[in-house]
PDB file of N, CA, C and O in Angstrom:
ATOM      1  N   UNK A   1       0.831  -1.198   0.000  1.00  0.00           N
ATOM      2  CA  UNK A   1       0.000   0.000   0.000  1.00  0.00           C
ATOM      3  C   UNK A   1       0.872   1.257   0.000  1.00  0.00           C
ATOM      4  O   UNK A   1       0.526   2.167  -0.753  1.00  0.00           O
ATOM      5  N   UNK A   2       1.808   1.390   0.650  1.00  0.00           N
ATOM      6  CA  UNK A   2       2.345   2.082   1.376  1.00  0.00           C
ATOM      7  C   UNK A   2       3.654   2.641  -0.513  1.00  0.00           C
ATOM      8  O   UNK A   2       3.816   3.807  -0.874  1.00  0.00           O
ATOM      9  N   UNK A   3       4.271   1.415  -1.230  1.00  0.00           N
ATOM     10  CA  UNK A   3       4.791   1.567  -2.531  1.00  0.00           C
ATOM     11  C   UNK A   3       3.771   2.083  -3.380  1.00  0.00           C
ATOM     12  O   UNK A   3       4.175   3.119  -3.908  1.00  0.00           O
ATOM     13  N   UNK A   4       2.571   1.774  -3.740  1.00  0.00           N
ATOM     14  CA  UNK A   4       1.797   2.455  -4.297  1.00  0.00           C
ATOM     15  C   UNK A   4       1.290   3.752  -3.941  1.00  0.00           C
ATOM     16  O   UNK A   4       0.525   4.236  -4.775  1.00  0.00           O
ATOM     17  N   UNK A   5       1.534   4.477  -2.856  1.00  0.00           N
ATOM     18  CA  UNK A   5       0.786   5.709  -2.686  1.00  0.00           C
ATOM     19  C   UNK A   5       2.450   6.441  -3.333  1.00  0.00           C
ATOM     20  O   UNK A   5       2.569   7.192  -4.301  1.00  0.00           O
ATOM     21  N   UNK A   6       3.573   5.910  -2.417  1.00  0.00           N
ATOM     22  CA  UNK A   6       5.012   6.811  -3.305  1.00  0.00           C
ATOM     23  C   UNK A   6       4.937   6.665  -4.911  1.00  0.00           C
ATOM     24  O   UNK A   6       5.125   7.697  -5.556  1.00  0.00           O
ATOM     25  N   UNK A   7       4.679   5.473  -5.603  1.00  0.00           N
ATOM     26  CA  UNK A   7       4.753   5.190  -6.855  1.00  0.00           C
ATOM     27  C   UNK A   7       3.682   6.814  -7.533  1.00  0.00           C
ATOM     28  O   UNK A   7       3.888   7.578  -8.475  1.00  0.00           O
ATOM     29  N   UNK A   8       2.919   6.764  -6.815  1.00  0.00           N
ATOM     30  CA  UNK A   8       1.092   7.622  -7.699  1.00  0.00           C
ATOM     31  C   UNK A   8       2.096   9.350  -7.212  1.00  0.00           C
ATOM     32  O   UNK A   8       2.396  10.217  -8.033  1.00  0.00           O
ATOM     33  N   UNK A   9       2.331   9.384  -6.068  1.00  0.00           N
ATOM     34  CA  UNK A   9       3.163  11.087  -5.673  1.00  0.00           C
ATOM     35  C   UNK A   9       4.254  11.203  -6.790  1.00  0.00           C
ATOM     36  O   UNK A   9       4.327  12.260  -7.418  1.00  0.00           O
ATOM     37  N   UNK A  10       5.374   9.841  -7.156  1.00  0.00           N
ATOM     38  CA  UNK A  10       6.581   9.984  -8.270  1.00  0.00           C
ATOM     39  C   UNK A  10       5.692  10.114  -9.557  1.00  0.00           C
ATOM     40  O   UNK A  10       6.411  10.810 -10.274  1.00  0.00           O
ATOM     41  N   UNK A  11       4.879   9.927 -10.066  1.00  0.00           N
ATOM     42  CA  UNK A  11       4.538   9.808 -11.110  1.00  0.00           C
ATOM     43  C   UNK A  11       3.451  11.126 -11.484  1.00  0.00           C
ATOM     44  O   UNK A  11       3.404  11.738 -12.551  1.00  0.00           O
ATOM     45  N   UNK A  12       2.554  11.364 -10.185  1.00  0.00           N
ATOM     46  CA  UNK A  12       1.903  12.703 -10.373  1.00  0.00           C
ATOM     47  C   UNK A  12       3.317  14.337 -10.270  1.00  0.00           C
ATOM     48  O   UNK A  12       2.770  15.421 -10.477  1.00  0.00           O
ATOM     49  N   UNK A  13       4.439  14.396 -10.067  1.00  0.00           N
ATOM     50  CA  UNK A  13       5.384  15.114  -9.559  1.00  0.00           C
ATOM     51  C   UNK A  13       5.908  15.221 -11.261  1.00  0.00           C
ATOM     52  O   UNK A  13       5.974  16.202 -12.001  1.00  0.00           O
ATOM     53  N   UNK A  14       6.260  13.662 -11.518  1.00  0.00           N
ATOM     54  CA  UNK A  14       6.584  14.095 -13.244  1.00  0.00           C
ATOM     55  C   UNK A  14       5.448  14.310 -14.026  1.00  0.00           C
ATOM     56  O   UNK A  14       5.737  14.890 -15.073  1.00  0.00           O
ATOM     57  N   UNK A  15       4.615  14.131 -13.939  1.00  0.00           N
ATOM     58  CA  UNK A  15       3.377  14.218 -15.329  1.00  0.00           C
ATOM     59  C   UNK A  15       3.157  16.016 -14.839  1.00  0.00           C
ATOM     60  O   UNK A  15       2.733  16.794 -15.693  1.00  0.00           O
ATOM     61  N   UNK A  16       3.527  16.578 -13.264  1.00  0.00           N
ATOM     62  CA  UNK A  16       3.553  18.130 -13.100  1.00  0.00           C
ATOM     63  C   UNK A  16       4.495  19.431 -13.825  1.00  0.00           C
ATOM     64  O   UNK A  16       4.348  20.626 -14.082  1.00  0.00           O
ATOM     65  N   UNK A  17       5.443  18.463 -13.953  1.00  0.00           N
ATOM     66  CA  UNK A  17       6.557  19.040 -14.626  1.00  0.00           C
ATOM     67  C   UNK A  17       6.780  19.401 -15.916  1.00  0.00           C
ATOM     68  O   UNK A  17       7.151  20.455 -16.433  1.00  0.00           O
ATOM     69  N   UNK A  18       6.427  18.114 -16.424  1.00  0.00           N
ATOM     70  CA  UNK A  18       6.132  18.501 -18.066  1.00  0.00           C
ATOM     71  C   UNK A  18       5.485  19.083 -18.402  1.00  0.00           C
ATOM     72  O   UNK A  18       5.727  19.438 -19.555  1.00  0.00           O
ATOM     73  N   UNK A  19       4.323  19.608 -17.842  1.00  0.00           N
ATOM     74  CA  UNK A  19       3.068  20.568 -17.879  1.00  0.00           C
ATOM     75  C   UNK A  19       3.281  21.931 -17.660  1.00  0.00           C
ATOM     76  O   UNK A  19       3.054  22.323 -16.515  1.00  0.00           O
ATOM     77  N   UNK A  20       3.723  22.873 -18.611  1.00  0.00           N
ATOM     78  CA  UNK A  20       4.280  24.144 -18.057  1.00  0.00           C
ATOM     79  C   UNK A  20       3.397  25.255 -18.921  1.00  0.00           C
ATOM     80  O   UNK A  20       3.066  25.373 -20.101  1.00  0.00           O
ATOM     81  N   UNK A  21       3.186  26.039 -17.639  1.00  0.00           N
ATOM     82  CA  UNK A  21       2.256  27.531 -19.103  1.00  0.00           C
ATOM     83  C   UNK A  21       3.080  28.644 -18.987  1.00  0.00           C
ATOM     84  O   UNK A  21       2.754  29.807 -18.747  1.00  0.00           O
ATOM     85  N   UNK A  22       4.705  27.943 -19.273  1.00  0.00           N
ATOM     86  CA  UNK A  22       5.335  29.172 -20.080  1.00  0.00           C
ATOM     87  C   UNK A  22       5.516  29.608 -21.308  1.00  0.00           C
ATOM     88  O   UNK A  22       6.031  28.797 -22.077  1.00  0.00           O
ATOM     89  N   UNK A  23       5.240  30.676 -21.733  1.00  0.00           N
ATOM     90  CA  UNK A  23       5.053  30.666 -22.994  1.00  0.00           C
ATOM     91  C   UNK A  23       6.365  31.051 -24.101  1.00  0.00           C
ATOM     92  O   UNK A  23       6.914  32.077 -23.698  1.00  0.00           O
ATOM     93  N   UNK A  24       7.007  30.525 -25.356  1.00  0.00           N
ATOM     94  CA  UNK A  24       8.104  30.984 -25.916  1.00  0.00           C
ATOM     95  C   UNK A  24       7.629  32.726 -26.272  1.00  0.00           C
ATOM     96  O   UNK A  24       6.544  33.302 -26.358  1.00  0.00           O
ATOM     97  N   UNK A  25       9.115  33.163 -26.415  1.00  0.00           N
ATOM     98  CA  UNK A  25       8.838  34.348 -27.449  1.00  0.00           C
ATOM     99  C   UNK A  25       9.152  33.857 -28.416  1.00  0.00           C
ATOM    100  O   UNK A  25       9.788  32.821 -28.614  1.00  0.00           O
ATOM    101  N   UNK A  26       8.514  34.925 -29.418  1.00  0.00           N
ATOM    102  CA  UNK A  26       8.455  34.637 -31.101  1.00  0.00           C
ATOM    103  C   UNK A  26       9.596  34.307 -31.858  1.00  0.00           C
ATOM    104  O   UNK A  26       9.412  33.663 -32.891  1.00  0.00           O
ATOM    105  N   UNK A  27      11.000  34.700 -31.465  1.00  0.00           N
ATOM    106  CA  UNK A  27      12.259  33.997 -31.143  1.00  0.00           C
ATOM    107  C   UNK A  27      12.549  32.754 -30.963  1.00  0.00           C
ATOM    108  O   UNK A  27      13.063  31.943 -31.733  1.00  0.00           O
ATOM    109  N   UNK A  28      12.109  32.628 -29.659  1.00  0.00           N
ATOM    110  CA  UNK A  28      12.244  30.848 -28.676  1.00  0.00           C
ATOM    111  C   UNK A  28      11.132  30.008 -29.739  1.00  0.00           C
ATOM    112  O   UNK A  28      11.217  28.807 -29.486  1.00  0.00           O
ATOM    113  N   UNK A  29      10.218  30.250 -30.741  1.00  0.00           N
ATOM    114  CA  UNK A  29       9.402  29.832 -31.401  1.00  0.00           C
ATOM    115  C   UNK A  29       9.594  29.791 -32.360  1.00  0.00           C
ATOM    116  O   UNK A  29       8.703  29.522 -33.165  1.00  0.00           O
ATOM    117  N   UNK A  30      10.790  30.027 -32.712  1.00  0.00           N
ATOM    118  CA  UNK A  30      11.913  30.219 -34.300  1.00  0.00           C
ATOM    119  C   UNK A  30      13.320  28.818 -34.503  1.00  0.00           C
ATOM    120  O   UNK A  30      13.977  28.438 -35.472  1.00  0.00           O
ATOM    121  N   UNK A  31      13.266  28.366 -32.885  1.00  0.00           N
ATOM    122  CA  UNK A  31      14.863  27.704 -32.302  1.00  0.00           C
ATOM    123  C   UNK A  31      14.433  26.218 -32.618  1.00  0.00           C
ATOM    124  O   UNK A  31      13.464  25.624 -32.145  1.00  0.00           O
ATOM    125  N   UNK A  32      15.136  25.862 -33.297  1.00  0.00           N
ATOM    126  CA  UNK A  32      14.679  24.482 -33.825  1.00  0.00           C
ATOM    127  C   UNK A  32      16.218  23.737 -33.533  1.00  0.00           C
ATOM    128  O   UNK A  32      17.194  24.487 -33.514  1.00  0.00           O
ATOM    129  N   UNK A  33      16.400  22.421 -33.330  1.00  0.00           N
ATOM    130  CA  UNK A  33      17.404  21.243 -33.298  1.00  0.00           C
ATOM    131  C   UNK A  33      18.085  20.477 -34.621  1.00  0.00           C
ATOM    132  O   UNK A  33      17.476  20.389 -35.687  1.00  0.00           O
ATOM    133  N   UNK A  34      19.023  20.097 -34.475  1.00  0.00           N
ATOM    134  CA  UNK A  34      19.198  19.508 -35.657  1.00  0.00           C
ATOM    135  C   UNK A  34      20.264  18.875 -35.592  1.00  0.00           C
ATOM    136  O   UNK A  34      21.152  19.327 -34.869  1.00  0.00           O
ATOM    137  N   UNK A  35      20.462  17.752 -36.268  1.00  0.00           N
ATOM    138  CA  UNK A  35      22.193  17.276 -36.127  1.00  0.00           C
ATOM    139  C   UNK A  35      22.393  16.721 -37.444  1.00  0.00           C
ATOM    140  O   UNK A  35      22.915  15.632 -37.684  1.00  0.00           O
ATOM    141  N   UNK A  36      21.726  17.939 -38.671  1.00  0.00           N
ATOM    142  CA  UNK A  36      22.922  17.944 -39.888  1.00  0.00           C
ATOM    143  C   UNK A  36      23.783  19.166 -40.193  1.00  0.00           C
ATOM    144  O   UNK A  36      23.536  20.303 -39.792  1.00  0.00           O
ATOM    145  N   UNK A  37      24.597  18.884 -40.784  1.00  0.00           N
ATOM    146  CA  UNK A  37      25.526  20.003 -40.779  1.00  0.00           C
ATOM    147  C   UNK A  37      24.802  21.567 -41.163  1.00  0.00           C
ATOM    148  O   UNK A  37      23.903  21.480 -41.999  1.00  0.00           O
ATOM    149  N   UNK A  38      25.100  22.993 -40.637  1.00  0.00           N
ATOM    150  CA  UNK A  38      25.007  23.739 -41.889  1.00  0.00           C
ATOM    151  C   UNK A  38      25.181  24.190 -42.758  1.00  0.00           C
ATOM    152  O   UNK A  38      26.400  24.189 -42.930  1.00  0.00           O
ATOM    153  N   UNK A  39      24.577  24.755 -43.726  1.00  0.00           N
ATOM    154  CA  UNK A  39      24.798  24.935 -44.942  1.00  0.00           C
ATOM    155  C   UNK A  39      25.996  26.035 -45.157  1.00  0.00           C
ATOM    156  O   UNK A  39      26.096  26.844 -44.235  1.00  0.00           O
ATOM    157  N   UNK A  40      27.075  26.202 -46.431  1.00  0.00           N
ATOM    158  CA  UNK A  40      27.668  26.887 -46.446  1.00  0.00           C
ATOM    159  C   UNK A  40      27.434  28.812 -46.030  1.00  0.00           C
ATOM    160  O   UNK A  40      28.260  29.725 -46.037  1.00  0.00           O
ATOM    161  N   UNK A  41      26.265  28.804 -45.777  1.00  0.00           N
ATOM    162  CA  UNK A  41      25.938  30.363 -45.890  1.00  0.00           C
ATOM    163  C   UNK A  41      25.936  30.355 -44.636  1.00  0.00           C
ATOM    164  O   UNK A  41      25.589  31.512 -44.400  1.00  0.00           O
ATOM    165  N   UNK A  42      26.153  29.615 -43.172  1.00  0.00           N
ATOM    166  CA  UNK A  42      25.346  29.778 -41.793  1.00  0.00           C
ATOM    167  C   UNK A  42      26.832  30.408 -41.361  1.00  0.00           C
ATOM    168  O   UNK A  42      27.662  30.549 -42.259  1.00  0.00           O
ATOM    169  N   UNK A  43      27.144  30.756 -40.112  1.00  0.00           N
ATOM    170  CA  UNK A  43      28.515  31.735 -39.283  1.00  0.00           C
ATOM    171  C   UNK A  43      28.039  30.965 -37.836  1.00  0.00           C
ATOM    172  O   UNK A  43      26.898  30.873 -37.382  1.00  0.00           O
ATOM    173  N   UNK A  44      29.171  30.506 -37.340  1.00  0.00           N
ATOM    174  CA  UNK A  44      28.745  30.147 -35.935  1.00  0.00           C
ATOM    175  C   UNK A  44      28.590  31.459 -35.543  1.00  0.00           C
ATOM    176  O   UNK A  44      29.225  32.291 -36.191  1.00  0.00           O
ATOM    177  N   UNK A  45      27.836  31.876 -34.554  1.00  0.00           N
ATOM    178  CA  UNK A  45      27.753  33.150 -33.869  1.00  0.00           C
ATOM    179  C   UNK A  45      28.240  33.198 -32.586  1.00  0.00           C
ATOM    180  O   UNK A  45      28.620  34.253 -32.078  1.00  0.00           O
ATOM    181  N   UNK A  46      28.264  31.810 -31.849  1.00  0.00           N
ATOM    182  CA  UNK A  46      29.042  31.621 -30.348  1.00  0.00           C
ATOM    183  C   UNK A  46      28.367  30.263 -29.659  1.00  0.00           C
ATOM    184  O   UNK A  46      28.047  29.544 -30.606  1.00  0.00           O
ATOM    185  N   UNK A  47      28.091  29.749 -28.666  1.00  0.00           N
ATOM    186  CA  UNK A  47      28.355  28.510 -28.454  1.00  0.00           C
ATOM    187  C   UNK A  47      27.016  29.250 -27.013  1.00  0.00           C
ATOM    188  O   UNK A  47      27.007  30.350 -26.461  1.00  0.00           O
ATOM    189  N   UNK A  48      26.215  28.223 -26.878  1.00  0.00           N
ATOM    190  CA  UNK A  48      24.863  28.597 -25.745  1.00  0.00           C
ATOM    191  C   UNK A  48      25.008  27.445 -24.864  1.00  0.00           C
ATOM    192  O   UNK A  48      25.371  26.287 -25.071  1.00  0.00           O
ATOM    193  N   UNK A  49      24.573  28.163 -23.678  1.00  0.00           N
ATOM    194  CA  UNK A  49      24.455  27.450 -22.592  1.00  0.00           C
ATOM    195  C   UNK A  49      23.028  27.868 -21.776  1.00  0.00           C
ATOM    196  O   UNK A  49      22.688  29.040 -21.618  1.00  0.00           O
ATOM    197  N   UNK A  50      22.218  26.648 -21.262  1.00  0.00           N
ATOM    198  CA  UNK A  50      21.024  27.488 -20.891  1.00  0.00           C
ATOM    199  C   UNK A  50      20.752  26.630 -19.896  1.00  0.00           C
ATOM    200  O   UNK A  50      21.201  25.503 -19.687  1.00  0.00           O
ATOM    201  N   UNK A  51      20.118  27.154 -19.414  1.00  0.00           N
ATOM    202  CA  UNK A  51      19.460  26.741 -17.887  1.00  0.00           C
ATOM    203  C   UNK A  51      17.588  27.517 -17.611  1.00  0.00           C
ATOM    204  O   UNK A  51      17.002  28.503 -18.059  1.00  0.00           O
ATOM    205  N   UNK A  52      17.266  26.505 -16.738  1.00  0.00           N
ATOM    206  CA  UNK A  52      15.899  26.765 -16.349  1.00  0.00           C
ATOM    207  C   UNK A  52      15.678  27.613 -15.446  1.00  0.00           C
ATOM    208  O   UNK A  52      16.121  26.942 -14.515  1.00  0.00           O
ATOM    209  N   UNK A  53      15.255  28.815 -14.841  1.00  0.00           N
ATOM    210  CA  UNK A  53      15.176  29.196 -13.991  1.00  0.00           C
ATOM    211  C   UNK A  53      14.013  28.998 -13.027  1.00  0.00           C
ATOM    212  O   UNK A  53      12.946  29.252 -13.585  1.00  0.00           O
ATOM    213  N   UNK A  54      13.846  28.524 -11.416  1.00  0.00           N
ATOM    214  CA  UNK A  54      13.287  28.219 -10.773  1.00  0.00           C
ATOM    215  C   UNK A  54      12.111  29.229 -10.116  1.00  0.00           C
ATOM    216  O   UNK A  54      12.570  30.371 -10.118  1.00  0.00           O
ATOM    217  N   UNK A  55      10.775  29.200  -9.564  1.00  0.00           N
ATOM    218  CA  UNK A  55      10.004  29.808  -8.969  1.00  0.00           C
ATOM    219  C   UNK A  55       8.964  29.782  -9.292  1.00  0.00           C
ATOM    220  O   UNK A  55       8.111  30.423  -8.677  1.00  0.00           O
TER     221      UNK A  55
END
């Protein structure tokens, strides 16, 4: 009883997390992934590091 009530709190804690109403800017809604090369016309511009901020 006692594994199933921790199991339902671990699992309601992640299904909370993924659930976020932050919204991108029109920017952050432009930033896409990729792992092919770019094309001859692209310039690295500098190297990002990012983090979440808490509250």
């Amino acid at each position: 009883m006692r594994i199933d009530l921790l199991l339902g709190l671990a699992v309601g804690t992640l299904l909370a997390g993924c659930s976020s109403s932050h919204q991108l800017s029109a920017g952050g809604e432009r930033v896409t992934f990729t792992d092919q090369q770019p094309g001859s016309d692209c310039q690295l511009l500098g190297n990002v590091t990012g983090s979440r901020a808490t509250g």
